[in-house]
N, C-alpha and C positions, 0 to 999 in steps of 0.2 A: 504419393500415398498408395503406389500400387499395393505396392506390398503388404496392407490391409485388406482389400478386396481380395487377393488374393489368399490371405490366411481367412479371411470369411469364409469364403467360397471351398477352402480344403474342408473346414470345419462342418460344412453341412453335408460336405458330401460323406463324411466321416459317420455321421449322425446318422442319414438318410438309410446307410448300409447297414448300421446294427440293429435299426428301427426295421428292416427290411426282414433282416434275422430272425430277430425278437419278435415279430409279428406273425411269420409264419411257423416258428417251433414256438409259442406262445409262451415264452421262458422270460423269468423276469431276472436270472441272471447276468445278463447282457448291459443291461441299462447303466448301471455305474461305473462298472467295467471301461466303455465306450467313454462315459462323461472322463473319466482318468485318461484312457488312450487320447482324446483328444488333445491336451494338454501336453502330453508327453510329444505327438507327431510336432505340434506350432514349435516347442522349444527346439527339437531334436533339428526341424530341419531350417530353421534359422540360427541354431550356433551352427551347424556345421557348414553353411552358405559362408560366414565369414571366418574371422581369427581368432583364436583360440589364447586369448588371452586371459588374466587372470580376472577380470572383471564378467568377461561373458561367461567363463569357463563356473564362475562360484553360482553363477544366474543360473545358469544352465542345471545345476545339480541341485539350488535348490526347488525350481519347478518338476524334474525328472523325481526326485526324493517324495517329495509330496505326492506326487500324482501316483508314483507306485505303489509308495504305501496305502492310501484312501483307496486303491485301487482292488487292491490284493486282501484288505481288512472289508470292505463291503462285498466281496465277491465270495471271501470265507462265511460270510455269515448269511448272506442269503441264499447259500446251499446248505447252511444247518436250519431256517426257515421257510426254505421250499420255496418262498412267494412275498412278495411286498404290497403291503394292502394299499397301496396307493396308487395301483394300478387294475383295482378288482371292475370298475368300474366304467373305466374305458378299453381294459387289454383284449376283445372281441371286437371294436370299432378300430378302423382304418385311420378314419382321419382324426378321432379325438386320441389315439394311442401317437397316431402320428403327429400330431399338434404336439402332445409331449415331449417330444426326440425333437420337432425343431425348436423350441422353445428352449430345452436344454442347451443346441446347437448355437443358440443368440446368446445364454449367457456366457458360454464356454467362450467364447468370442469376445465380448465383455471384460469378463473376469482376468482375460489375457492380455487386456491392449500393453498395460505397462511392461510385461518383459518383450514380446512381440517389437514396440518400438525401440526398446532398450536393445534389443539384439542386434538392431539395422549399424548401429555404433560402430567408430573404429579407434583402435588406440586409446581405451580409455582405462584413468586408472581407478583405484576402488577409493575413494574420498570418505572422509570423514564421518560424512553423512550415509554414505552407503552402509561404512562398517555396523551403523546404528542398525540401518535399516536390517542386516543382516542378522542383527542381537539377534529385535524383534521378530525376526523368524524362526530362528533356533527357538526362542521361545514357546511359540504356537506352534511349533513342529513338535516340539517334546510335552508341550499341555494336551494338545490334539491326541496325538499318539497316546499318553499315558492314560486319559481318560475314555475313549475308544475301548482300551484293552481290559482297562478296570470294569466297564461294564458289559461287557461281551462275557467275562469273567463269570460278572455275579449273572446275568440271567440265565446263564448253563445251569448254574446252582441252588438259583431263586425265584420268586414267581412272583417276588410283591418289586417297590420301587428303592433302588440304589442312591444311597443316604451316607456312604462311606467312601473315603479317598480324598482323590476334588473335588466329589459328588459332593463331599460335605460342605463345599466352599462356595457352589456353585448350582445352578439347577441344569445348567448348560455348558460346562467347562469345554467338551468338544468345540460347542459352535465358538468360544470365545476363543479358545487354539484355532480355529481356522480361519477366523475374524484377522488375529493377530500375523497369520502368516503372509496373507496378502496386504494389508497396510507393511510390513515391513517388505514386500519385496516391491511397492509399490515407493516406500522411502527409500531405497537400492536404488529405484532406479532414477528417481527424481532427479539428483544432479546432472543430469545427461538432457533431460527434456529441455526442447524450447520453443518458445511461442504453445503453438496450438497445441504442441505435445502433451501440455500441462492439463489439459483434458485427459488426460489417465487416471486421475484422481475416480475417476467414475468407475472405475476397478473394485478399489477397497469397500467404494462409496456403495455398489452395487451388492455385492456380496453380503457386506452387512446388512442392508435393506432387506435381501430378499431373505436371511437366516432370521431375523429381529421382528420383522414386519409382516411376512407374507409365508412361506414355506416351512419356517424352521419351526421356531420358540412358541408363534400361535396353535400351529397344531398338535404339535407335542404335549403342550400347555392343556388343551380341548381334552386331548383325550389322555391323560393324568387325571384331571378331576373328573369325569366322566367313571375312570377306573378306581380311580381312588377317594372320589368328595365326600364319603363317609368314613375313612380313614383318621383317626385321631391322629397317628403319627406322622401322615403325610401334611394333615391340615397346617400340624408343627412344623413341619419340616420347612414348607412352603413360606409358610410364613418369617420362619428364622433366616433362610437361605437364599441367596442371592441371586438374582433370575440370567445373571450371566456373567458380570466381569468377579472374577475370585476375591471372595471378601470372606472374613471371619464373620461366623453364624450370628446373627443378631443374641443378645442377652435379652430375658424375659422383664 
């Protein structure tokens, strides 16, 4: 299992450097940027360590795909917002700005074990199971993606909250497109795992956790009703609307 200590060990140095950046041109550009580059270096330099066969080679594009896009769409937008308020509070501290970037650093780590072990592979072909896995990626690559753009869209345009698209399906259709990309490339890679591999599951398992439970949906959540708990239409909205997996608006 070197070759997890190993991909740890790139992964924070990775981290360390744009946190190093970010800290001294006090720019909050960087931060997402970095979390995508991450991803991008683990897959890039473990397909190319082996074969290029049709199994790593679909792995490979679709962790590179995703990481560029999330990459290039968060990087768009917060040079049309200047600043991401979720760092107003420690981006002047060393070590709580830097606690930040490693913590990033551990999940990017996390979130990677399953193609990471999936890449060490040789000769493998895309199974049955993989093909699924792959759906569900295509899936949350094109829900993710479509609903990103859908509201990047309206807040150029609008200043209250986004209620149309997936929006209307969904209160969080982003988080559930990205939910769905990693259980599907985490079911890609499952027929490959054995024994202790089968611990990748903590992938999907992770991600979801931290979008559903801790980072994503709660504070999103917090500060909607904060901006909007006197809103008649938002109060409807919330109510009718699905707090994440795409469902038809509830009927009154």
């Amino acid at each position: 299992m070197d070759y997890l200590f190993f991909s740890f060990l790139v992964t924070i140095l990775i981290q360390m450097l744009g946190f190093i950046i970010a800290f001294m041109k006090k720019t909050d550009k960087l931060t997402d940027m970095f979390y995508g580059l991450g991803f991008i270096v683990l897959a890039g330099y473990w397909f190319f360590q082996g074969q290029h066969d049709l199994f790593r080679t679909l792995l490979f594009f679709m962790i590179i795909l995703w990481a560029i896009r999330l990459s290039v769409f968060l990087f768009i937008r917060i040079s049309k917002i200047k600043k991401d308020d979720r760092f107003d509070a420690m981006r002047q501290s060393f070590f709580r700005f830097g606690g930040f970037w490693l913590l990033q650093a551990v999940a990017i780590f996390v979130i990677s074990l399953s193609f990471v072990i999936a890449l060490q592979k040789k000769d493998m072909q895309v199974a049955a199971l993989s093909a699924f896995g792959l759906c569900v990626w295509v899936s949350g690559f094109i829900i993710e993606g479509i609903s990103d753009y859908q509201k990047f869209k309206f807040k150029q345009a609008n200043s209250g909250f986004i209620k149309t698209g997936l929006w209307k399906y969904s209160r969080h259709p982003n988080y559930f497109g990205e939910i769905l990309c990693w259980v599907g490339v985490y079911i890609y890679c499952v027929p490959l795992f054995f024994g202790l591999e089968h611990l990748a599951i903590v992938s999907p398992v992770f991600i979801a956790s931290l979008l559903i439970f801790v980072s994503g949906i709660p504070i999103l959540e917090k500060n909607a009703d904060i901006r909007y708990g006197k809103d008649k239409q938002y109060l409807e909205y919330k109510k009718k609307t699905s707090v994440l997996i795409l469902l038809p608006p509830k009927s009154d």
